[in-house]
C-alpha positions as CSV (number, residue, x, y, z in Angstrom):
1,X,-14.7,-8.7,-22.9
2,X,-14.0,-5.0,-22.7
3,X,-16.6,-5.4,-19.1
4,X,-15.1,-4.6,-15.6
5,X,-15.8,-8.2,-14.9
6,X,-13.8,-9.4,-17.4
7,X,-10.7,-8.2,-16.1
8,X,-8.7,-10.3,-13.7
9,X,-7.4,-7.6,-11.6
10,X,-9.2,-9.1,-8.6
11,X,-5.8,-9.2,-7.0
12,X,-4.4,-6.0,-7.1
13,X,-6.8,-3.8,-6.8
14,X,-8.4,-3.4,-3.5
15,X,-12.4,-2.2,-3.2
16,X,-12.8,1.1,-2.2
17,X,-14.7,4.1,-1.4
18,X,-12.1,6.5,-0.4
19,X,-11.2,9.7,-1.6
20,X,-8.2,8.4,-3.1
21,X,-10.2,5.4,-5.2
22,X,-13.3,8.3,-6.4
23,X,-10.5,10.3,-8.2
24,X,-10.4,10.0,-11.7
25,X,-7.8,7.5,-13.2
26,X,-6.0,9.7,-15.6
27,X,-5.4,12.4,-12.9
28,X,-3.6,9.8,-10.8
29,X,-1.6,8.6,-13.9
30,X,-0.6,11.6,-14.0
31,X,0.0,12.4,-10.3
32,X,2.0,9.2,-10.3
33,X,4.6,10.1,-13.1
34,X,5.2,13.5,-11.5
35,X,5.4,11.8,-7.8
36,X,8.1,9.3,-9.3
37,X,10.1,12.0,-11.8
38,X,10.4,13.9,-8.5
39,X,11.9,11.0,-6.5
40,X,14.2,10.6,-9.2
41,X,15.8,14.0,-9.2
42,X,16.0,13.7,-5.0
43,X,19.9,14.6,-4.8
44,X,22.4,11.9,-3.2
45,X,22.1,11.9,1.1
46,X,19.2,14.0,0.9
47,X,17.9,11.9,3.9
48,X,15.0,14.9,4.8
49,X,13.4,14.6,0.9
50,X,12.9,11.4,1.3
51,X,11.2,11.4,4.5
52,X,9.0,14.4,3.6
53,X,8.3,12.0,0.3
54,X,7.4,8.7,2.6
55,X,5.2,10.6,5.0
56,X,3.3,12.1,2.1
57,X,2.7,8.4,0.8
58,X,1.8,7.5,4.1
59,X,-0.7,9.8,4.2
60,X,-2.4,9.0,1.1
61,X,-2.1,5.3,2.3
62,X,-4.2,6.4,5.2
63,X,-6.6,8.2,3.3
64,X,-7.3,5.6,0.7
65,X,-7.6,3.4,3.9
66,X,-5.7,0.8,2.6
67,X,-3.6,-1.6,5.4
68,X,-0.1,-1.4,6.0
69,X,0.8,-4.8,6.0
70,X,-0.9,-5.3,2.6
71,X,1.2,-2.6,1.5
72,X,4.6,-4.0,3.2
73,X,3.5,-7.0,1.5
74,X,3.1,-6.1,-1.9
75,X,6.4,-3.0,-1.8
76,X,8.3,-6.4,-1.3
77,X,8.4,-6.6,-4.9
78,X,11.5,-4.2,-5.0
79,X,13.2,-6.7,-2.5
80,X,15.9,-7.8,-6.1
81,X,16.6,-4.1,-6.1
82,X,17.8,-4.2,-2.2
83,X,19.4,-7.1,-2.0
84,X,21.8,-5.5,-5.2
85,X,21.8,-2.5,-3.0
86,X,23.3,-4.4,0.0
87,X,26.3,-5.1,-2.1
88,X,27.6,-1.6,-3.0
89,X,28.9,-0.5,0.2
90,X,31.6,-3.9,-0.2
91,X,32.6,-3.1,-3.6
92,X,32.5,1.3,-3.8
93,X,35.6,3.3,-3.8
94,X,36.6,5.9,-1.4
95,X,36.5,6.6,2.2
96,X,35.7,3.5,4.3
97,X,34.1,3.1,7.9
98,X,33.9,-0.2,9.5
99,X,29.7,-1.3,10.5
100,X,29.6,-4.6,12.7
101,X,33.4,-5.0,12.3
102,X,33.0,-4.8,8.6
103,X,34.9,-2.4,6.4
104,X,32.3,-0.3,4.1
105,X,32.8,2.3,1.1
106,X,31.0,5.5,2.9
107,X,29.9,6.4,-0.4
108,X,28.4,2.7,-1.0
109,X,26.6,3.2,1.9
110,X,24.7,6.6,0.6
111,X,24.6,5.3,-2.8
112,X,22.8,1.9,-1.1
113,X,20.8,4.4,0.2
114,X,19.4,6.4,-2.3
115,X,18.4,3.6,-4.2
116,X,16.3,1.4,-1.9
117,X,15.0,4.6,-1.0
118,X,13.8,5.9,-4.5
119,X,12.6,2.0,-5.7
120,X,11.0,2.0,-1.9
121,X,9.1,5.5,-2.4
122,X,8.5,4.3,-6.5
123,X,6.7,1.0,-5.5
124,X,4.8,2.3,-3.2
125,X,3.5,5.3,-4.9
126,X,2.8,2.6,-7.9
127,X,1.2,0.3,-5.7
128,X,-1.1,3.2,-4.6
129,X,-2.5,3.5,-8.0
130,X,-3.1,-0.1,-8.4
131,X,-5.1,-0.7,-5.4
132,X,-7.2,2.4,-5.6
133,X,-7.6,2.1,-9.2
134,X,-9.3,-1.0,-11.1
135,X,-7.7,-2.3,-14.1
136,X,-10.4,-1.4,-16.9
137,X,-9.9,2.6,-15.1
138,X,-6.5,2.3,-15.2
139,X,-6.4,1.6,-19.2
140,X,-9.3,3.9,-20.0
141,X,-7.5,6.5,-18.3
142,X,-4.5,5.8,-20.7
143,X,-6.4,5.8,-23.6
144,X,-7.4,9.7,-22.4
145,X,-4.1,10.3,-22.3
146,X,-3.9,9.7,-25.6
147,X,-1.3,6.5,-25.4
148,X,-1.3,4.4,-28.7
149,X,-4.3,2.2,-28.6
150,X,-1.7,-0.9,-29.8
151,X,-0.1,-0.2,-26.4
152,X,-3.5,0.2,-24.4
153,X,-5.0,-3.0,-25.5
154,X,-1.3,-5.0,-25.2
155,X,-1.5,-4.1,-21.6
156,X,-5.6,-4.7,-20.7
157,X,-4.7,-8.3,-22.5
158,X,-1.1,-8.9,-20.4
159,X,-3.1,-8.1,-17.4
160,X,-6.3,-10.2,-18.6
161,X,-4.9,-13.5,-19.1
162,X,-2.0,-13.6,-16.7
163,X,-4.5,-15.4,-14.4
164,X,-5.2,-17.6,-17.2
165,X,-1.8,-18.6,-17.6
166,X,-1.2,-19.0,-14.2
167,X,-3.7,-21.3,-13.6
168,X,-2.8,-23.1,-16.5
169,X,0.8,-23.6,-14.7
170,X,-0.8,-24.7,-11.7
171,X,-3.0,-27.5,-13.1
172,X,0.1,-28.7,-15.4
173,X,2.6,-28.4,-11.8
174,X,-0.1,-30.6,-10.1
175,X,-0.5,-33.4,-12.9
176,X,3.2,-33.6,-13.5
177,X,3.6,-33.9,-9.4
178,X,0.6,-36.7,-9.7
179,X,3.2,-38.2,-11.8
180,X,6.0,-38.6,-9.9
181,X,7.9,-35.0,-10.2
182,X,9.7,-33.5,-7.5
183,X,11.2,-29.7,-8.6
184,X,13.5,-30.7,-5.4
185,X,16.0,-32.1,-7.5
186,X,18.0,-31.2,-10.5
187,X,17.3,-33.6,-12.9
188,X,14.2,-32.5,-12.9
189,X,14.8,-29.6,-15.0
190,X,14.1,-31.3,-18.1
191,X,10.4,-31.6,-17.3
192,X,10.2,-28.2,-16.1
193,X,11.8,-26.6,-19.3
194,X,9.9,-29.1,-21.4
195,X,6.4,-27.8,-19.4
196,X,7.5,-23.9,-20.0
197,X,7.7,-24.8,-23.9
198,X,4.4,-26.3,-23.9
199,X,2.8,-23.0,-22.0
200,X,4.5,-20.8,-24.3
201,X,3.0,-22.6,-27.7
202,X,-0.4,-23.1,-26.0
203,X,-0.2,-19.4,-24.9
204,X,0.7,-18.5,-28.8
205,X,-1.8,-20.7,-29.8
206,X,-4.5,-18.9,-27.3
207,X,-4.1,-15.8,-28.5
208,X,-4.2,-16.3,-32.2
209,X,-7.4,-17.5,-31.7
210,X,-8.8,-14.8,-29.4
211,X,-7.3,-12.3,-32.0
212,X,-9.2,-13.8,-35.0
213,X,-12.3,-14.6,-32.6
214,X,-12.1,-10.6,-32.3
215,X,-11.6,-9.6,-35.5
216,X,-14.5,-11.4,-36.5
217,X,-16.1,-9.4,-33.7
218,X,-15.6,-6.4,-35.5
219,X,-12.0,-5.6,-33.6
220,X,-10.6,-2.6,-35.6
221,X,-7.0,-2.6,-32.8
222,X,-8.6,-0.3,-29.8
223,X,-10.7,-1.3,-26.9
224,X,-14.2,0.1,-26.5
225,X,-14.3,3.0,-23.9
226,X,-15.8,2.4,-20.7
227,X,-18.0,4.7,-18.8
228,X,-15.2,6.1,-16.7
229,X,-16.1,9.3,-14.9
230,X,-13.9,12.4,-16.2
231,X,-11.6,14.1,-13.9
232,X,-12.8,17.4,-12.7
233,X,-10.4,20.3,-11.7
234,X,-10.6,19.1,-8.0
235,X,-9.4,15.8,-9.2
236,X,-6.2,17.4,-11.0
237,X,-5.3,19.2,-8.0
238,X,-6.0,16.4,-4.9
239,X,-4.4,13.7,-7.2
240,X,-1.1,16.4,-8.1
241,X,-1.0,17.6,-4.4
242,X,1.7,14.3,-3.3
243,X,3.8,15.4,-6.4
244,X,3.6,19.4,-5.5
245,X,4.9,18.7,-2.0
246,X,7.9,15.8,-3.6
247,X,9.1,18.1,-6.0
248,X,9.0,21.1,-3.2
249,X,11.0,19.2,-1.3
250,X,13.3,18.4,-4.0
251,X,13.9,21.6,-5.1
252,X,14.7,23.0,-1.9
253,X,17.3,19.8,-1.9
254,X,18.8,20.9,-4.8
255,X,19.2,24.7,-4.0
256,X,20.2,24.3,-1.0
257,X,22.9,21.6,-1.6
């Protein structure tokens, strides 16, 4: 279960023999939390950091040769976080300015700013680990990190059998549509509500018995370690260098502001 084909990560992560996919996966964990702390401490209107920060990703993009429109694609998660941004500008204090004949806080409009900016430059840094990294990588590297195994093995498993439930929605949307529902309508929540209680037991009911099918297995609460190569001092430094040149960038920001 522990195998690489086991894992149903087939649609995140994206084959690869780039630079960016050969580095080890704990030295990109950790290139990733530095990148991301770094975009965090960008100071308000500090419109230069965060292009220094977007060209760096967009450079690692292009190394890892991965396309753009996949990456536009999947940085569309963050699209809740913009759509909250758009609204600050109408309801911030302070100085306003009119935009299209509409009267906007000044400060809303930096504050809007900053964070589609940062939840932009987060995703896509995230993303970048995801695609270059599969998902059995990803939660050895963890494990080398020394994160809680309980925590390691909740994730591999979240990741694991969200396909599973998945398809399991799809099959149940498609016989209750071969029966006459239409989610068009309203009262047509009952069935809906009614099919997301039945997931939800059979989901409980899944994993009791995987859990006891593994502890019968001899499941003592980690994962087995895979055959992950171990990062190298090369890998430290290539897999840091977007974070070194972030949190440059930030600190000249904030000394110079």
């Amino acid at each position: 279960m522990a195998g690489r084909h086991a894992v149903g990560h087939h649609h995140v992560h994206v084959p690869g023999d780039s630079p960016v996919h050969r580095l080890a996966p704990e030295a990109k964990l950790v290139g990733l939390g530095l990148f991301v702390a770094s975009v965090a401490l960008v100071p308000p209107r500090a419109v230069g950091v965060y292009a220094v920060d977007g060209l760096v990703l967009a450079a690692v993009v292009a190394v890892a040769c991965l396309s753009p429109r996949l990456v536009a694609s999947r940085v569309a998660v963050v699209a809740p976080f913009v759509v909250f941004a758009l609204f600050i500008p109408f309801v911030a204090d302070g100085e306003q300015t009119e935009l299209l004949g509409v009267s906007m806080s000044v400060d809303g409009l930096w504050s809007a700013g900053d964070i589609v900016a940062k939840a932009l430059l987060g995703a896509t840094a995230t993303l970048l680990v995801s695609a270059t990294t599969p998902l059995p990588d990803l939660m050895a590297g963890l494990a080398r990190l020394r994160v809680p195994p309980v925590m390691v093995a909740i994730a591999a498993f979240m990741f694991r059998y969200l396909d599973l439930q998945v398809d399991q929605l799809r099959r149940m949307r498609a016989a209750m549509t071969a029966r006459g529902h239409d989610p068009r309508w309203l009262w047509q929540a009952r069935p809906v509500a009614s099919s997301a209680g039945v997931l939800f037991v059979r989901s409980y009911e899944r994993g009791e018995r995987i859990h006891q099918a593994m502890l019968a297995r001899g499941f003592t609460g980690a994962m087995p370690e895979l055959e992950v190569r171990r990062p190298d001092r090369s890998d430290w430094w290539v897999a840091g260098l977007p974070a070194v040149v972030a949190l440059a960038a930030t600190t000249s920001a904030l000394v110079l502001s």
